[in-house]
C-alpha positions as CSV (number, residue, x, y, z in Angstrom):
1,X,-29.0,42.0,20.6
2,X,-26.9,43.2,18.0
3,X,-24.2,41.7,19.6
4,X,-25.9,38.2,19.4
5,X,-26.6,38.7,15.8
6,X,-23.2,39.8,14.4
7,X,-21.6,36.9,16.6
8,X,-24.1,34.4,15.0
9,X,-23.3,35.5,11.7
10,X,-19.4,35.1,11.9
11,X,-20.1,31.7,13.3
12,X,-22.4,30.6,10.6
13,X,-19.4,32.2,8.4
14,X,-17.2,29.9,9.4
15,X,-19.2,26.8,9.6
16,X,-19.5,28.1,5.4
17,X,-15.6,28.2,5.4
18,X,-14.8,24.9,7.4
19,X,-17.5,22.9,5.1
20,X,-15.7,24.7,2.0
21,X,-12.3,23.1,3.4
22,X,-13.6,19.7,4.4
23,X,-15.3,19.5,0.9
24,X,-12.0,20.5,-1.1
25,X,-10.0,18.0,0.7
26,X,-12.4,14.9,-0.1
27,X,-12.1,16.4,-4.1
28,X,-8.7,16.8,-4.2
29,X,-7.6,13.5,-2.8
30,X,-10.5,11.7,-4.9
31,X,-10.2,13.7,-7.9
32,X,-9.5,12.4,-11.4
33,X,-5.7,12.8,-12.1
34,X,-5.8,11.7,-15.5
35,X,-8.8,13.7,-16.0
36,X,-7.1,17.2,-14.6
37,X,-4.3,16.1,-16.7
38,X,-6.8,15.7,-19.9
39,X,-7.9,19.3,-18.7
40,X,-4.8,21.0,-18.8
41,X,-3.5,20.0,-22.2
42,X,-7.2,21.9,-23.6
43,X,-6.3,25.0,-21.5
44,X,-7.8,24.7,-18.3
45,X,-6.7,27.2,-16.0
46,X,-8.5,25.6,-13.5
47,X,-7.4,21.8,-13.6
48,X,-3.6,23.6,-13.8
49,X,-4.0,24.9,-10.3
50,X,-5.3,21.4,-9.4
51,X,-2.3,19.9,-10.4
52,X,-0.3,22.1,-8.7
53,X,-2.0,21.8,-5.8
54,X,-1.7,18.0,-6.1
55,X,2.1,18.3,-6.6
56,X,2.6,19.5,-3.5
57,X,0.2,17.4,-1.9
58,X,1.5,17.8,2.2
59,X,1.8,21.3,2.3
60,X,-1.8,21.4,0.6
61,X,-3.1,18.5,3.1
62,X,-1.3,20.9,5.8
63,X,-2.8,24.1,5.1
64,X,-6.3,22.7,4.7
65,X,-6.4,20.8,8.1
66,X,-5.0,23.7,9.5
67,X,-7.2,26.1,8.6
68,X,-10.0,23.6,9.2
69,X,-9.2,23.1,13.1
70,X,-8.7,27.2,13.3
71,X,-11.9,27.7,11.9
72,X,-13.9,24.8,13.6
73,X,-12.1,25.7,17.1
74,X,-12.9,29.6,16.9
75,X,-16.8,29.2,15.8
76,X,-16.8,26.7,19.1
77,X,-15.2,29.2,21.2
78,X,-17.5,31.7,20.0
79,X,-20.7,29.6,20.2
80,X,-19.8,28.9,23.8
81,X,-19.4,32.3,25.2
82,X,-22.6,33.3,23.1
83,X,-24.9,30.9,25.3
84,X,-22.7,31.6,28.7
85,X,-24.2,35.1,28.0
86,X,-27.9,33.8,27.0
87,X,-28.2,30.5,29.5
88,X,-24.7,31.1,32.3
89,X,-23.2,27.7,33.2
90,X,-25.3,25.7,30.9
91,X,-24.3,27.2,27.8
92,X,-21.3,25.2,27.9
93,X,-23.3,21.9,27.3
94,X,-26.0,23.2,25.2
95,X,-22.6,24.8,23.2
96,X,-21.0,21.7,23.0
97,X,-24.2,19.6,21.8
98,X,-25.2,22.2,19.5
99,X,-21.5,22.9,18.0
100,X,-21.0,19.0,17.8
101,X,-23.9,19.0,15.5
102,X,-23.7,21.2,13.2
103,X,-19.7,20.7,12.4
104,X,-20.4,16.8,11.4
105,X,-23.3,17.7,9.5
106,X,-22.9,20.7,8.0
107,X,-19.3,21.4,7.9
108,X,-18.3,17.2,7.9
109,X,-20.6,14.9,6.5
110,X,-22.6,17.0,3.7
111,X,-19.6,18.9,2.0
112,X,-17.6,15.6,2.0
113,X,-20.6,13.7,0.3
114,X,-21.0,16.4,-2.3
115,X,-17.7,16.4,-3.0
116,X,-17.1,12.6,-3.2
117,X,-20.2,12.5,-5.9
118,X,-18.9,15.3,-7.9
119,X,-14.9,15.4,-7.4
120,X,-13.3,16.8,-10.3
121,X,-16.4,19.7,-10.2
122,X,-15.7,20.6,-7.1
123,X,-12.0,20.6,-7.4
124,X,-12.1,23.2,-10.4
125,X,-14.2,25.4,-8.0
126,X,-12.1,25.5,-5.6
127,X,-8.7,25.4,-7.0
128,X,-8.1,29.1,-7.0
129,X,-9.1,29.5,-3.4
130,X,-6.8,27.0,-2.1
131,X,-4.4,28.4,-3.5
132,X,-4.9,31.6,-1.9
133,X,-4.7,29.8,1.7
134,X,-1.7,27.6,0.7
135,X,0.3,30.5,0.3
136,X,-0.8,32.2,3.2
137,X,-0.5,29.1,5.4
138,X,3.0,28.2,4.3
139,X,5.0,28.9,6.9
140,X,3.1,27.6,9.5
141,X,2.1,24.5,7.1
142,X,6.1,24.4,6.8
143,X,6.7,24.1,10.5
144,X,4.2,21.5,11.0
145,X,5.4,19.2,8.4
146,X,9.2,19.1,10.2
147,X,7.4,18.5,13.1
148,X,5.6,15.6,12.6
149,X,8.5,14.1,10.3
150,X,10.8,14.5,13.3
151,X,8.4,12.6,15.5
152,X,7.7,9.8,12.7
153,X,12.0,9.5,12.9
154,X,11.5,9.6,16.7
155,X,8.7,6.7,16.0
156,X,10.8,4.6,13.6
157,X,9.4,5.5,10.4
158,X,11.5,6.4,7.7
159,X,10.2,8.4,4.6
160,X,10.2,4.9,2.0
161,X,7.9,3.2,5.4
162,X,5.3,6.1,4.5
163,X,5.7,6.0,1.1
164,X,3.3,4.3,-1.4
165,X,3.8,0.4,-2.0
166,X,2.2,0.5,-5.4
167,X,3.7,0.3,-8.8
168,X,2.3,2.8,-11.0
169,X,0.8,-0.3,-13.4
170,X,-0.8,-2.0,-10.7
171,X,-2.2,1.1,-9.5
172,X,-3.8,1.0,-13.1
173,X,-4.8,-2.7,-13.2
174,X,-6.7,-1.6,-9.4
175,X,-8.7,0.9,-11.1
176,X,-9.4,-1.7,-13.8
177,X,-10.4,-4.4,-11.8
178,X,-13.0,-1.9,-9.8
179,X,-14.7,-0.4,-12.4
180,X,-14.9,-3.9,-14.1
181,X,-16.7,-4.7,-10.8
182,X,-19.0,-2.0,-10.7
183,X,-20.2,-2.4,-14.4
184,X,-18.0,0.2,-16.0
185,X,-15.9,-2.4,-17.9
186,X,-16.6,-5.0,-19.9
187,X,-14.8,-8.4,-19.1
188,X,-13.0,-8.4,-23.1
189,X,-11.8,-4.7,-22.0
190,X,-10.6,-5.8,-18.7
191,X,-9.0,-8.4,-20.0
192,X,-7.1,-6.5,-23.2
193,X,-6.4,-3.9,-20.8
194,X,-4.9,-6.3,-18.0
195,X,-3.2,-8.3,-21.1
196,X,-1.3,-5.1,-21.6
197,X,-0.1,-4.5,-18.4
198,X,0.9,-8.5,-18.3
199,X,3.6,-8.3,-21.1
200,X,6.0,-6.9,-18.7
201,X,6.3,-10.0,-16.8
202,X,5.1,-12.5,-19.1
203,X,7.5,-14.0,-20.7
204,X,7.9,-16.3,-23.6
205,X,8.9,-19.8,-21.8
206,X,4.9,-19.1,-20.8
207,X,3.2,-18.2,-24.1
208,X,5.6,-20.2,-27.0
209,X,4.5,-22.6,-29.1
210,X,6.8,-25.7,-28.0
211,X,8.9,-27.6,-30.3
212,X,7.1,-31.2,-30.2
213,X,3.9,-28.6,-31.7
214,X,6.1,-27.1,-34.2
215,X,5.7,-27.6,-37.8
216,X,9.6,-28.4,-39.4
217,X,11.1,-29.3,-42.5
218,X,13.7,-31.6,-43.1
219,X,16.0,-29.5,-45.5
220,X,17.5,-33.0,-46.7
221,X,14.2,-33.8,-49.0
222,X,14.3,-33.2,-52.7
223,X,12.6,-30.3,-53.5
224,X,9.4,-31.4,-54.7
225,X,8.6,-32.9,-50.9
226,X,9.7,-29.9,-49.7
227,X,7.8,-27.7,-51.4
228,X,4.4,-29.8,-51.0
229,X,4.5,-29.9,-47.0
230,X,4.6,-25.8,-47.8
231,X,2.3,-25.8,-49.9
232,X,0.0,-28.0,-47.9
233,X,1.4,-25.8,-44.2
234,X,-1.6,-23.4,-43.2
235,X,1.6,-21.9,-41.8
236,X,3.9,-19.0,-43.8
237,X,7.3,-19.2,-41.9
238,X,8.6,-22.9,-41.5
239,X,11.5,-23.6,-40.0
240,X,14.4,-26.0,-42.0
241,X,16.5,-28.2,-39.9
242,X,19.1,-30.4,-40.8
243,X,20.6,-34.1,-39.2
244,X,18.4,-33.2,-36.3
245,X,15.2,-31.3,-35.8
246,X,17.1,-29.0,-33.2
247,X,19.2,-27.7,-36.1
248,X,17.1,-25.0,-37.5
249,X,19.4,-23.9,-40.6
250,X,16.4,-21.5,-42.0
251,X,13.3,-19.9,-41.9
252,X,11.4,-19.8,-44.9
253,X,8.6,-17.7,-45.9
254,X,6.1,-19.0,-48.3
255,X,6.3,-15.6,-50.0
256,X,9.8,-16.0,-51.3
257,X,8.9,-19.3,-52.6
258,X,5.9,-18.0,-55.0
259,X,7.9,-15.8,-56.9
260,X,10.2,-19.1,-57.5
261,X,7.5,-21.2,-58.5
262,X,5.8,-18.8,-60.7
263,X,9.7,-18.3,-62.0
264,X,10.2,-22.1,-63.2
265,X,8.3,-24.5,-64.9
266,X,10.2,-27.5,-62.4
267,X,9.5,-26.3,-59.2
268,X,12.4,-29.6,-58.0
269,X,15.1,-27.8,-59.5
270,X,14.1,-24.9,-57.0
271,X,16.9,-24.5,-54.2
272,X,14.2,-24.2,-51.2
273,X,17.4,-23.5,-48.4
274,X,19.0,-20.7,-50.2
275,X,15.3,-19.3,-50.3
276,X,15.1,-19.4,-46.5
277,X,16.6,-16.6,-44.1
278,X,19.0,-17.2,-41.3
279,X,17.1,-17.9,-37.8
280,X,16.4,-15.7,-35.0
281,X,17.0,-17.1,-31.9
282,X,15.9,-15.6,-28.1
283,X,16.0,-16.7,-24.8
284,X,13.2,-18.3,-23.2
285,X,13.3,-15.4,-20.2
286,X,12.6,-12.5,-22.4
287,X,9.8,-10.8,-21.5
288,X,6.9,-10.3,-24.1
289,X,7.2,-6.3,-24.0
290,X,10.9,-6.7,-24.6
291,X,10.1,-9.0,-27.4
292,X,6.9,-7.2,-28.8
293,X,9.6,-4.3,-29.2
294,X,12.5,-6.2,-31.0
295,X,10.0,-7.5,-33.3
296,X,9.1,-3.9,-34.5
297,X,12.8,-3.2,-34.3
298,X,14.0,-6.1,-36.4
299,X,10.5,-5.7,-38.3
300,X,10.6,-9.6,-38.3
301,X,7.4,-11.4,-36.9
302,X,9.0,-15.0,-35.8
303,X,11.2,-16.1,-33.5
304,X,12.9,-19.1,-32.2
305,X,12.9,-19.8,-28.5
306,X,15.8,-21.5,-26.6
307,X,16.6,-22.3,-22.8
308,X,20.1,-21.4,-21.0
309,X,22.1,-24.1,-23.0
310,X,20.9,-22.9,-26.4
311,X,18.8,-25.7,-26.6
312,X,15.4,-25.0,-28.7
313,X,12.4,-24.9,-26.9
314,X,10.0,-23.7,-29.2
315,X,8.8,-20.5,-31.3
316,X,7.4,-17.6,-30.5
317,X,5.7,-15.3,-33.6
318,X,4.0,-11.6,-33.4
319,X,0.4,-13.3,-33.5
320,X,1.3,-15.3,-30.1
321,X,1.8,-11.9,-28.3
322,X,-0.9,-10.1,-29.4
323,X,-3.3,-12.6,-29.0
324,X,-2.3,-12.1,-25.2
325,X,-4.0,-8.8,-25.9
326,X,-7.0,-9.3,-27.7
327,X,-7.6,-13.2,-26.9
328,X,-7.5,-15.7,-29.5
329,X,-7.0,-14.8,-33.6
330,X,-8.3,-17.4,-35.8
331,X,-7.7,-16.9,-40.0
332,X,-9.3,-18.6,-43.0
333,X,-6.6,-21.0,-42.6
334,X,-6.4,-21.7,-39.2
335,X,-7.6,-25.3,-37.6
336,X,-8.6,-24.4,-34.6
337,X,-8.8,-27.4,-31.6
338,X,-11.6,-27.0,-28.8
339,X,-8.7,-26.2,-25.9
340,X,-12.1,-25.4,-23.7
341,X,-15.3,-27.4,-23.5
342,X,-17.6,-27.2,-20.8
343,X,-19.9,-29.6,-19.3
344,X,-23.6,-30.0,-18.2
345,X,-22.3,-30.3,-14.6
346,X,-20.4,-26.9,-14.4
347,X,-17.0,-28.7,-15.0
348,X,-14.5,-28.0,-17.8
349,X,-13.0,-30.5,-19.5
350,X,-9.2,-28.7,-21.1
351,X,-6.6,-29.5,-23.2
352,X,-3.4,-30.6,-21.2
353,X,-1.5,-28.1,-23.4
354,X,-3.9,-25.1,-22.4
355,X,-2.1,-22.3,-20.7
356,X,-2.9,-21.2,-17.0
357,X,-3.4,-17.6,-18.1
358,X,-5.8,-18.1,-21.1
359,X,-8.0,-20.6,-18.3
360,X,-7.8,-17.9,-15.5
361,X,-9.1,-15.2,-18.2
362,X,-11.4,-17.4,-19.5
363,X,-13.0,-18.3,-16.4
364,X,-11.9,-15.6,-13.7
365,X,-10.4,-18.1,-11.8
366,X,-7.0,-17.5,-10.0
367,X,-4.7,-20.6,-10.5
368,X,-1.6,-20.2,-9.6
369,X,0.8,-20.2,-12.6
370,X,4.1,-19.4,-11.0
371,X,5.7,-23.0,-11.2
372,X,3.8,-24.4,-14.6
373,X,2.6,-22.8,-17.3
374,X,-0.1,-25.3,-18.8
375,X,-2.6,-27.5,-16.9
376,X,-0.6,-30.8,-17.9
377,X,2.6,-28.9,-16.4
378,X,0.1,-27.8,-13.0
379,X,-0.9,-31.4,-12.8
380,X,2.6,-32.8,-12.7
381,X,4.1,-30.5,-10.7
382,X,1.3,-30.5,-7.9
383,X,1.1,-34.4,-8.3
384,X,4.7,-34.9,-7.9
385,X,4.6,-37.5,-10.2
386,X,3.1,-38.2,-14.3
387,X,-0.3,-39.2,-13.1
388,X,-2.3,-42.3,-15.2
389,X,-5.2,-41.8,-16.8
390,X,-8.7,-41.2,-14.1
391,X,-6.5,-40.6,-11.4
392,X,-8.1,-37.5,-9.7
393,X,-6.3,-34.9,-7.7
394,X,-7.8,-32.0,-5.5
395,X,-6.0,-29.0,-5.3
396,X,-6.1,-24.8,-5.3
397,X,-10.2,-25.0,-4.5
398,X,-10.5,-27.6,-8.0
399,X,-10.9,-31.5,-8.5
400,X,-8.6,-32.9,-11.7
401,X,-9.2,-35.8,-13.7
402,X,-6.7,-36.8,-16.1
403,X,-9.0,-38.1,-19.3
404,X,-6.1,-38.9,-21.7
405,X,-2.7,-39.5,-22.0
406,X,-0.1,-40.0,-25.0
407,X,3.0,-41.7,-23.5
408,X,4.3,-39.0,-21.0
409,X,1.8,-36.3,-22.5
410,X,-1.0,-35.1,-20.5
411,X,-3.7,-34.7,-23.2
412,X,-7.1,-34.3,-21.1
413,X,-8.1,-33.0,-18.1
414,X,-11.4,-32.7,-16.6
415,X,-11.3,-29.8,-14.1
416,X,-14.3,-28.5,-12.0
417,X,-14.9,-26.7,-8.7
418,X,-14.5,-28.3,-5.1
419,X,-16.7,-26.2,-3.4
């Protein structure tokens, strides 16, 4: 009898020590690495052990499923000659049954749900012990580990096959896009958060303001024209050109002209070029991080944009990159045009000029912007041609109807849902 009882006992003991292991595994692979991280620099002891435990991820992996299977196979052997002695050749199956049972349940299924509903919690706990069995396990942890990468060489796998495919950011913009899903993030956070991780490869061929939209100056005028289209610009930096608009001699900054004005009592005999400062120019393929960060190197807030040929294509200013952030900045002196509107029959009807990007995050749809960066530019490129005004195109799940058109402009679409 006491036989029974002390054999009982160890077995429950290590049903306790298997759950423990199954548990720990489901925290540490679930667990909150930013979170341990956040841990460690207030002094956790704890969530330091984590992390070292997560550095070394196989041999932790290793040393847990080994210990697991030890523990789970020696509790069945011992269950099984228990009921040999209490029931003879039936034991086995009633062993079997019984064993089956209780290792889902109580060593499987229960731990692992605990420990999926409270991860970091029960990663803490059972940091220390883990670390404990990792040392003690090392060797034969080690041993398993050039085993099974010798039979994954022998399969064809090489160590970049079994490595991870994910960049670090989109790793980030995953975790974004789930908890935005599950409530957790608001769609204005998502959308700063994801404009973030955009600026890498965004870059400013997709976002600039192009040069038929820009606002220029003939430097050729007599001063006092000049200085009343600045006055009268809701803009601050204008460029100056010269013979031709794609001439940009200047940049100037209505802030160096108020000093001049305030200076003279005939603002024409004001010298409005020599006031200007020379112009930045950048290439259309520079990303928007690597131009966010010359900006705040230069500490200059406007740029010029030009193609391969050194050809102008447009401008680019600070406000145009972080409104990729935060969404759209509007001023006092801004005139804003609806680029949006929608309609009573679930439709949209754009701007031609609109951006792909700002649509998509606007609506959460998923048009492709690879080839064209505005809907006028999507249009035309998917149409193969410069389409006439109510011609209608189907295409990427959407119906198109061109609205307007100013000579070889696209100026209004109508754009709703095919399905």
């Amino acid at each position: 009898m006491a036989d029974i009882i002390s054999t009982t006992l160890i077995i429950i003991l290590l049903l306790i020590f298997s759950a423990f292991l199954s548990g720990s595994e489901t925290a540490l692979t679930t667990t909150s690495r930013a979170r341990m991280l956040q841990l460690k620099r207030e002094g956790s002891r704890r969530a330091r052990w984590v992390i070292a435990l997560l550095e070394q991820k196989e041999r932790l992996l290793g040393a847990i499923l080994l210990g697991n299977n030890l523990v789970n196979i020696l509790a069945s052997v011992l269950a099984t000659q228990l009921l040999l002695q209490m029931m003879g050749e039936s034991g086995i199956f009633y062993a079997t049954i019984i064993m089956t049972a209780m290792v889902v349940l109580f060593a499987e299924v229960l731990p692992k749900t605990y420990a999926i509903l409270t991860p970091d919690n029960t990663a803490l706990r059972a940091a220390g012990v883990l670390r404990v069995l990792v040392f003690i396990l090392a060797p034969f942890t080690k041993l398993l580990l050039i085993a099974s990468r010798r039979i994954l060489r022998w399969l064809g796998f090489t160590d970049d096959a079994t490595g991870s495919f994910l960049e670090a950011h989109e790793q980030i913009r995953g975790a974004i896009d789930l908890h935005h899903e599950e409530g957790g993030v608001r769609k204005g956070e998502r959308d700063m958060l994801g404009g973030i991780l955009d600026l890498h490869e965004t870059n400013l061929d997709e976002i600039m303001v192009h040069r038929k939209s820009m606002q220029m100056i003939d430097a050729d005028l007599s001063g006092g024209d000049m200085i009343k289209q600045i006055l009268s610009s809701p803009y601050t930096r204008i460029p100056l050109w010269r013979d031709e608009p794609d001439n940009i001699i200047g940049i100037l900054h209505a802030k160096d002209l108020l000093p001049a004005l305030a200076a003279t009592a005939d603002p024409s005999t004001i010298d409005i070029v020599a006031l200007a400062h020379k112009p930045w120019f950048v290439p259309e393929t520079t990303s928007l991080r690597e131009q966010l960060n010359a900006f705040r190197r230069r500490k200059s807030h406007f740029a010029l944009v030009v193609d391969e040929y050194g050809t102008l294509q447009g401008m680019v200013t600070m406000e145009d990159i972080l409104e990729e952030i935060v969404g759209n900045i509007d001023d006092e002196h801004d005139q804003p045009t609806p680029m949006i509107s929608k309609r009573n029959d679930g439709g949209l009807e754009v701007s031609g000029a609109l951006s792909i990007r700002d649509l998509n995050r606007e609506m959460g749809w998923r048009l492709p912007d690879e080839e064209a960066s505005s809907i006028a530019g999507l249009v035309i490129h998917e149409a193969r041609a410069i389409p006439d005004v109510g011609q209608v195109f189907e295409f990427h799940g959407f119906r198109f109807q061109i609205i307007s058109r100013q000579r070889n402009q696209i100026m209004r679409v109508r754009i709703a849902p095919t399905k």
